[in-house]
N, C-alpha and C positions, 0 to 999 in steps of 0.2 A: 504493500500500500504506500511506506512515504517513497519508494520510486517513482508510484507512478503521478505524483505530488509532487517531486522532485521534476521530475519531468514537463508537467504543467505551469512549472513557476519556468523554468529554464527556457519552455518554448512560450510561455507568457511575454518573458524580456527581450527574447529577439521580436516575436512581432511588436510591441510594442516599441522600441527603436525602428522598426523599418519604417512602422505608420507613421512615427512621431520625424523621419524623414519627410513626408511627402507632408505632412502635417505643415514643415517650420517653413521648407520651401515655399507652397502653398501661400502662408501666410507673406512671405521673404516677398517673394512677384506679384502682392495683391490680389491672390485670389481670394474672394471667400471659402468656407469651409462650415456646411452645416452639420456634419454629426464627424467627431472621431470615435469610434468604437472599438473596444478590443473585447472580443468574442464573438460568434454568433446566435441568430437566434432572439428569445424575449429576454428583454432587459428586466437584469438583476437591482443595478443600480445607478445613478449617473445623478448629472446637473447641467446644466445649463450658464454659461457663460458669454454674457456679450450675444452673439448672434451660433453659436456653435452650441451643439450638444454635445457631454462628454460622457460615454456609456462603457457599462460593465457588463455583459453578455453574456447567458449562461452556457454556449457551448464553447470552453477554451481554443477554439483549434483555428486560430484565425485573427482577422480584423480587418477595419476598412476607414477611410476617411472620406467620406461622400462630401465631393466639390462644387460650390455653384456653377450650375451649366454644365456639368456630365451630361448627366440623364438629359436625354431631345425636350422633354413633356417639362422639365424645369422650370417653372412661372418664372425667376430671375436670368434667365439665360441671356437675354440681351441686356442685361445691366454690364456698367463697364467691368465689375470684381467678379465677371463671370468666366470661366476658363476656356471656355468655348469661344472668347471675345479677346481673349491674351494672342499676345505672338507666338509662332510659335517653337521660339526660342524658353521664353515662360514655361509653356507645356513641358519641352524636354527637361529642364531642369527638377518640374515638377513629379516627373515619372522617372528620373532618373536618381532621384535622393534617397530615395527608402530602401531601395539595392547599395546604396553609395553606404548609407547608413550603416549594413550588416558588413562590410569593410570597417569602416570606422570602427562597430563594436569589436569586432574581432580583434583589431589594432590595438585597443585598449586595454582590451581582456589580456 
């Protein structure tokens, strides 16, 4: 049992670095950013920050940072802090940080 709790914390911290990549970039090139989530599934627990939801997720095995203007059906999607609306120079750095990230942690570690 605490393996595989060892294990759920261990793969908790890398995704959570990778998200919290795309997360800062996100933030870095003005995008908005409506939910970071690490989990999936229905929410355990979380808050609400400024314009961003911040959630705890009952299935560990994961996560995601939903960006304004991914999704096409976005009601914000033509707003300027919409990712769909960025260069896309923006975008790359945005998709490229949370890979960039699990270097970084590894570098650390």
């Amino acid at each position: 049992m605490l393996t595989v709790i060892a294990g759920i914390v261990v793969f908790g911290v890398l995704i959570f670095f990778h998200e919290a990549g795309h997360y800062l970039a996100a933030r870095l090139v003005g995008v908005g950013v409506h939910e970071f989530s690490l989990g999936f599934g229905p929410r355990l627990w979380g808050f609400t920050r400024g314009r961003t939801a911040y959630n705890l997720r009952l299935i560990p095995y994961g996560g995601f940072v939903r960006l304004v203007g991914l999704d096409p059906h976005d009601e914000e999607r033509d707003q300027p802090y919409s990712f769909a609306r960025k260069p896309v120079w923006h975008r790359l750095v945005v998709m490229i940080a949370g890979p960039a990230m699990n270097f970084v942690l590894a570098a650390v570690a």
